[in-house]
C-alpha positions, 0 to 999 in steps of 0.5 A: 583869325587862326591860331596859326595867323596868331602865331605868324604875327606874334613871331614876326612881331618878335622878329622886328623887335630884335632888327630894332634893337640891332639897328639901333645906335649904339651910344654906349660902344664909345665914350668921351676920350683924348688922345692922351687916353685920358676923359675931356676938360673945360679949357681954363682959358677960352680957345682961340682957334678951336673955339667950337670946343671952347667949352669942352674938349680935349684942347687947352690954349697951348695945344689950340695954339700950336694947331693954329700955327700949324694951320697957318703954315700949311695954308702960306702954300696957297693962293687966295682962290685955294685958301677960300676953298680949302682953309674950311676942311683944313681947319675942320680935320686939325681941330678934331685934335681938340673934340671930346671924342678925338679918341674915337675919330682917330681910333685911339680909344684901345691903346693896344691897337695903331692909331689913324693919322687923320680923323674919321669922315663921314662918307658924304663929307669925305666926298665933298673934301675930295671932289673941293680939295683932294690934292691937300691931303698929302700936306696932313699927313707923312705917310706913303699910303695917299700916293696915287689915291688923290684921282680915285673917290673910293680909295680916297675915302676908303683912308679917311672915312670912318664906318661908324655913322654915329661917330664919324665928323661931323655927325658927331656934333650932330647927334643929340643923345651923344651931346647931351649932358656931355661931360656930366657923369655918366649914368645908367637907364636905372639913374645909377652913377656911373665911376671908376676906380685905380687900384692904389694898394694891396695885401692889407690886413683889414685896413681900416683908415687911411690918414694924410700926412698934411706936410706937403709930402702927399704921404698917407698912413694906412693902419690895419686891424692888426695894429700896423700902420704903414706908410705909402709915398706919393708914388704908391711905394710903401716904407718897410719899416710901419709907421707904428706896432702896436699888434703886441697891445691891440686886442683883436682876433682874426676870426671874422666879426671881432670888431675889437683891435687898432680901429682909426688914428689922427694926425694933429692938424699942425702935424708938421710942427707939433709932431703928434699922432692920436690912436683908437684902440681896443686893450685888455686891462686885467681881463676887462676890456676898454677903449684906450686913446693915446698919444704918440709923437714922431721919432726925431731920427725918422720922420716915417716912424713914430716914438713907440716909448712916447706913448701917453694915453688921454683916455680910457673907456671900458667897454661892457661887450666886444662889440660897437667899440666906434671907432672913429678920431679926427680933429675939426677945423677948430683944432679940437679932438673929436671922438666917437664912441659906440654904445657898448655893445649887445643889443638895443642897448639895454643898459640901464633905464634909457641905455647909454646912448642917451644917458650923459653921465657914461661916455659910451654912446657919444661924440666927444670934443678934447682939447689936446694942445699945450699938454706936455706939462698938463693934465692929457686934454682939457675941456674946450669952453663952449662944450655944451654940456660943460657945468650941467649937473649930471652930465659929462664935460667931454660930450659934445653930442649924444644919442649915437648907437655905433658911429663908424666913419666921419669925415669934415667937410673941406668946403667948396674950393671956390665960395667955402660953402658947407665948411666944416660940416661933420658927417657921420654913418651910424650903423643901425639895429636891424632895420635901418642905416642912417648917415647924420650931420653932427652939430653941438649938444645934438641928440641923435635919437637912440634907442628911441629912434632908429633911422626915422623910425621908432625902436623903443616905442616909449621912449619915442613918445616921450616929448622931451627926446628932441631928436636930430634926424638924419639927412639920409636913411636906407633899409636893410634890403640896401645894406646892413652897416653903413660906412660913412665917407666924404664929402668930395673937395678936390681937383681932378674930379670937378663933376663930384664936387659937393658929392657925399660919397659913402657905402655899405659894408655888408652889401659893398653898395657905393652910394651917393648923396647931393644937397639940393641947394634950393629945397636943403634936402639931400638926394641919393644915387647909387654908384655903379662901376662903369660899363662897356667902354667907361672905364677904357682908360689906362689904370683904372678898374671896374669892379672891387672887394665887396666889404667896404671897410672905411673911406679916405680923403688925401692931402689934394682932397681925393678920394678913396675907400678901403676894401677887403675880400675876407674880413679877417684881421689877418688876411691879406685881402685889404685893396685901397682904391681911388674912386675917378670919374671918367667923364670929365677931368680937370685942365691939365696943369691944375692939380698938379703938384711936387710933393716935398722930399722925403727922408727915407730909413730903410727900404721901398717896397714898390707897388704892383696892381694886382687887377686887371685894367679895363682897357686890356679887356676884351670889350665883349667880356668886360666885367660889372660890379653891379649887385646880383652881377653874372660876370665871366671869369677868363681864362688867358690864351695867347693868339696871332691875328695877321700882324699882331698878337693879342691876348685872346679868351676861352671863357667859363661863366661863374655868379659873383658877389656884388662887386667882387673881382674875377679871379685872375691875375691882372695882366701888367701894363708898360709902355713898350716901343713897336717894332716893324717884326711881331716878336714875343717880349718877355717882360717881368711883371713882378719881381718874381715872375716873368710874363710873356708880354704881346707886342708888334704892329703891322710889318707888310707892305702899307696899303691904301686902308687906313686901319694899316697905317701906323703913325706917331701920333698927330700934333708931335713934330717931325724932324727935319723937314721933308720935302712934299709935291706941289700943289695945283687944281684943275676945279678950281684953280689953286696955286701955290706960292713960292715959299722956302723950305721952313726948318721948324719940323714942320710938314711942308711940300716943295713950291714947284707950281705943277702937280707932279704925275707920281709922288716923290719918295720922302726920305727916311726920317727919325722922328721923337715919339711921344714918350721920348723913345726914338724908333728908326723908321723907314718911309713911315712909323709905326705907332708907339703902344703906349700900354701892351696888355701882358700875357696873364699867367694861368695861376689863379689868385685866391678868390675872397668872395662870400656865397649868401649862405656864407654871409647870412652865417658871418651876420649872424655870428655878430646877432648872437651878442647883437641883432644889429650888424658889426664893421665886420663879419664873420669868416673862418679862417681860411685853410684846407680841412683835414683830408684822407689823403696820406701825409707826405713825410717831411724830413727835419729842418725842411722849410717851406714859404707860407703867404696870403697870396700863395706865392711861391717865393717869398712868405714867413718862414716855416720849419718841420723839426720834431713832426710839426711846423713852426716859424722862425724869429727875425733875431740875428736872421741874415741874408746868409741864412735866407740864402739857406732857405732859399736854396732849399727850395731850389731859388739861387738866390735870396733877395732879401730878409723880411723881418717883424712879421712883414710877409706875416705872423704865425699861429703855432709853435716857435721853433727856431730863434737866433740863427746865424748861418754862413750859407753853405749850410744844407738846413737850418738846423746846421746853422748856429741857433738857440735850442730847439723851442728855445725863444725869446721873441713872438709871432710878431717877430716871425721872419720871411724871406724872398727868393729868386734867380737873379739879385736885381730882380726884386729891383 
């Protein structure tokens, strides 16, 4: 054979590849989803009527109900000979209501675009619907667009049939790769699990755990590195008073790395009666730093505000290095206090002859077990009686397991909701050296191998011989190729989410890797998947998100048993980087009505800061240019524009690629999502995202005449009822025969036509009606109505949020840094402090008393407030600063108005000087400086003090 023959088949070969690829189905273009955009459940009562998705579907027994009765009602309008030959289809297209793929048949998966008001055919059902029973259509629908189509096939199908083969009814029950393991999550070709997350907060410092109130409140506290704790109601608002301050006692610094400051807090498990609160952290007594865990109770005037004069400490440690300070509290189903505390830092713990770790006469290297209760007149803690080192010469009551190197988040397990399997189980990750990570099952008296062991092998080769180690081995251990400081999570228990029940959810903060681990019941051995954010069309659902910060700081469990984990993109004590995400399966949810829950009343001092998601919801991304969080991911950053196309206006993109990290978000401002009310015109709305700034929001729906193409039919959506009743054509057949019966009008809202016996030439006009739409909000609509857009992505604003991902140069350095004192890895890593260098541009002369806002997210309006006095900027103390003197500062900037005074360092604390100190203005001063104040650099507060302010062009904007 030629060279060139060789060639020929090698390209034609290559050729027919790529046909087969692009003829192949596209199984991943869609996804299981409900017309209420949320994923398909198991009903918690079989289905009566709908009983093909008794199993799973979109359909509990109250909707299976009402499409029965619905069913009924539309078939009292015919003889036998027609309910025997039509009762089928009729059936058949109402229950698609209830298919897991309910979305698709309708066209309902994007809720920016209108939605069919029958489901799609496939053409050959179509065909058979219209030569049996074609004149049935006008009882399913109320729109004008099936007048006339009844006589002609291809206009008749050309409304009901939907294009995609693979999705339409019923090859959509046909095919096997759509059905199997429908329900279960999903998963990619590689086995990786396939989540989604919902952004639940944002602007944090470093958070470092998030802690349920357990009062039936759904509260949670959220404490950051710092030493803030804030509390966050159940509807995501934040108290803007914190919960605690203890950044005047917290050692830290906010140079990436430092391990040291406000590292974990716990609530006693009868928080509601006893009213204590347990905190870890790092402290400088004479210069020789400790671990100190204390005791705080609740104020009795604000029950979000603890007694800051109660604090009583249980326990002191010192610590020889800064690093491996642990970190972790919690109590046990056994209501004791479980502490765990690192080996003291360097590295391969070199303290004496074995290291600390497995020395039982230091505290360092431990689990510790305290009983807390009933010691308001006693000594802090005393030690429970089955301790299993209490009465051992040589070693420490307190211990009750040995051998960890830097255990840095562990959780109990709830157990099973039904049987309690696997209750109280104690699982921690303990970050290892420098080739291994392992997540162990802590049990009573344990050794847990260190430094003799890291992971499952040696470290200290002597030390690993010797017979006597009798070591536990962990469930679970990964290289260092995976991830460098291991975060340990939860073991999921709640409701929303029943595929993840018995999950261990965990991850690295390093790698920002999410991982899994699942028991094998009948081997006992626990098997690993990685978790991977959704791709295509998974995560299409309202408020959840694809991608996150890459350090995976800590994990969280809610009162309800949820989970969470807490991330940041620049691992400083003082950047406000922290994001707190609520990881969601969206292949299966549990049956509406389950999980809910009232939270109790909540007595509010102060005021409500209201939560605004920062990232961009996957369903208001083109399905082009979705995002991934997979490692070594190549994403595609965009660049907002606005476009009109036909009818309505959607938000269009010119795109410019860029490499990011693992799991890091693209740099722009998430477009904010409302329900809005169509209208028949396309106007602009303008509709304010944040309380600062105005966004031009995309709206409209088709305003030309209706056609007989479905996709320009726009209806409210099916199973919502009408009011009144309208009156609908006869229905009679020529093959076969069908005749309807004489039957009142019904006056239940019901879609009826009149009895009259004779199929009429044309249809009757039905009048115009006003019909509730699904979410209250009543829209006039002539003949028919345009679909409510239950979520409208906004226009996004071209300013560019700060984009916190580390190059591997950058994190190789930030590893590095904690190497000098310790080969291991740390919780966090190193990252200078973000700022411009110094350049050679000229200074601009800034006069005295100018002002200036400085905030993390490089806001315009609102920030600590900075004042030039004497050739150098410093802040201002919150001491007697009013809304008069914010008005000042606001109005020097050029806002009208001041929305309200920051005070305590919220929008945060300086560094330099304290320039100015008790000012009190009466608002028409031109500066500050015109203001009554304290001299110049004349202070009695600290940056902790430092005051802000928010400013604006209307007082109800902050509303």
């Amino acid at each position: 054979m030629s060279r060139v023959s060789v060639k020929g088949v090698e390209l034609l070969s290559r050729w027919l590849l790529v046909l087969l690829v692009l003829l192949a189905p596209r199984h991943g273009n869609t996804h299981p989803q409900c017309l209420d955009y949320k994923p398909p459940f198991q009903p918690r009562e079989p289905l009566v009527f709908c009983k093909e998705y008794a199993k799973f579907g979109c359909c509990d027994l109250e909707k299976d109900d009402k499409i029965s009765q619905n069913f009924y009602k539309i078939m009292d309008y015919f003889d036998y000979s027609g309910y025997m030959t039509c009762a089928k289809y009729i059936r058949t297209i109402l229950c698609q209501e209830c298919s897991p793929y309910s979305a698709h048949l309708y066209d309902a998966e994007d809720a920016n675009t209108p939605m069919r008001e029958l489901p799609g055919l496939c053409g050959d059902y179509c065909s058979e619907f219209w030569h049996q029973c074609r004149y049935t259509i006008s009882l399913l629908t109320d729109n004008n667009a099936t007048v006339g189509i009844e006589e002609d096939r291809n206009k008749f199908c050309n409304f009901l049939e939907l294009k995609d083969r693979e999705y339409c009814y019923p090859n959509v029950l046909s095919d096997d790769k759509l059905n199997a393991n429908l329900g279960d999550v999903r998963a990619d070709p590689e086995g990786c699990l396939q989540l989604c997350l919902q952004e639940v907060a944002n602007g944090l410092r470093n958070p470092v755990a998030m802690v349920p109130a357990g009062d039936g409140t759904h509260r949670f506290f959220v404490a950051e590195q710092l030493g803030y704790v804030w509390a966050y109601l159940a509807n995501g608002s934040r108290i803007d008073r914190p919960f605690l301050n203890l950044t005047k006692a917290v050692l830290t610094s906010p140079w990436a790395g430092d391990e040291r400051g406000f590292l974990c807090m716990a609530l006693h498990p009868r928080f509601t009666v006893v009213r204590k609160a347990y905190v870890y952290y790092s402290v400088s007594v004479k210069k020789e730093e400790r671990i100190r865990i204390s005791e705080f109770t609740l104020s009795t005037d604000d029950m979000n505000q603890l007694d800051h004069s109660s604090e009583r400490t249980i326990l002191e440690v010192v610590e020889p290095a800064s690093n491996h300070n642990g970190g972790q509290l919690l109590f046990g189903h056994d209501g004791y206090l479980y502490i765990f505390i690192g080996d003291g830092g360097r590295a391969g713990d070199p303290f004496g002859k074995f290291g600390n770790s497995q020395n039982k006469s230091t505290l360092l290297g431990k689990v510790l077990r305290l009983d807390v209760d009933n010691n308001d007149d006693m000594d802090p803690y005393s030690i429970p009686s089955d301790n299993p080192f209490l009465g051992e010469k040589g070693s420490l009551p307190e211990i009750y397991a040995y051998g960890v190197r830097n255990m840095w988040r562990c959780s109990i397990d709830r157990g099973d909701p039904i049987t309690r399997q696997g209750r109280s189980r104690l699982f921690c990750g303990d970050v290892g050296q420098n080739k291994f990570e392992e997540v162990d099952l802590i049990v009573k008296g344990g050794n847990y191998g260190w430094r003799a062991k890291e992971g499952f092998s040696c470290y200290d080769n002597r030390l690993c011989r010797n017979s006597s180690l009798d070591d536990i081995l962990p469930i679970f251990a990964y290289p260092h190729k995976l991830g460098k400081s291991v975060t340990g999570g939860y073991i999921y228990r709640g409701c929303q989410m029943p595929n993840l029940n018995g999950l261990y959810i965990f991850g690295d903060f390093m790698s920002g890797r999410l991982m899994s681990l699942k028991e094998n019941q009948s081997t006992g051995k626990w098997e690993y998947k990685e978790i991977c954010m959704g791709k295509g069309q998974t995560c299409r659902f309202p408020k959840l998100i694809n991608s996150y910060y890459k350090y995976i700081i800590s994990f969280a469990e809610d009162e309800a048993g949820e989970l969470y984990f807490l991330a940041t993109g620049a691992p400083s004590a003082s950047a406000r980087a922290g994001v707190i995400y609520k990881i969601v399966d969206p292949s299966r949810r549990a049956p509406p009505g389950k999980c809910s829950f009232k939270p109790a009343l909540v007595k509010i001092k102060g005021k409500l800061i209201h939560f605004h998601p920062k990232e961009e919801f996957v369903i208001d991304k083109k399905p082009t240019t979705t995002t991934t969080a997979r490692t070594t991911a190549t994403t595609t950053l965009r660049t907002p524009l606005t476009t009109m196309r036909s009818t309505t206006m959607r938000p269009s993109y010119r795109r410019t690629t860029a490499t990011l990290k693992a799991t890091a978000k693209p740099a722009t401002t998430r477009a904010t999502v409302k329900p809005l009310t169509t209208r028949a015109t396309v106007k602009p709305a303008t509709t304010p995202s944040n309380p600062t700034s105005m966004q031009q929001r995309p709206t409209g729906t088709a305003s030309h005449a209706l056609t007989t193409s479905w996709r320009q039919v726009t209806t409210a959506r099916p199973g919502h009822a009408t009011t009144p009743s309208r009156q609908r054509p006869s229905l009679s057949y020529t093959r076969p025969t069908v005749t309807l019966k004489p039957r009142p009008l019904l006056t239940t809202g019901a879609r009826r036509p009149s009895p009259p016996t004779a199929r009429p030439l044309t249809r009757p006009q039905p009048h115009a009606t006003v019909r509730p739409s699904p979410l209250g909000v009543t829209t006039n609509r002539p003949q028919t109505t345009p679909r409510l857009m239950y979520w409208t992505a906004a226009t996004k604003p071209t300013t560019q949020r700060p984009n916190f991902t580390l190059s591997k140069a950058q994190d190789k350095f930030l590893k590095g840094q904690s190497d000098k004192i310790d080969h291991s890895t740390g919780n966090w890593v190193n990252k200078k402090d973000r700022g411009s260098k110094p350049g050679k541009q000229r200074r601009r002369k800034h006069r005295a008393g100018s002002v200036r806002l400085i905030s993390a997210e490089q806001l315009s309006d609102r920030g600590r407030v900075e004042i030039y006095i004497r050739g150098e900027w410093g802040t201002v103390c919150d001491d007697l600063f009013s809304s008069k003197a914010a008005t000042v500062v606001c109005q020097q900037l050029g806002f009208p108005v001041a929305l309200r005074v920051a005070k305590r360092a919220e929008l945060g604390g300086g560094s330099g000087s304290i320039l100015l100190d008790d000012v009190e203005c009466e608002g028409t001063e031109r500066t500050l400086l015109d203001c009554k104040r304290a001299k110049v650099g004349k202070h009695n507060c600290a940056h902790d003090e430092d005051v802000g302010v928010v400013c604006g062009y209307h007082h109800d904007e902050d509303k």
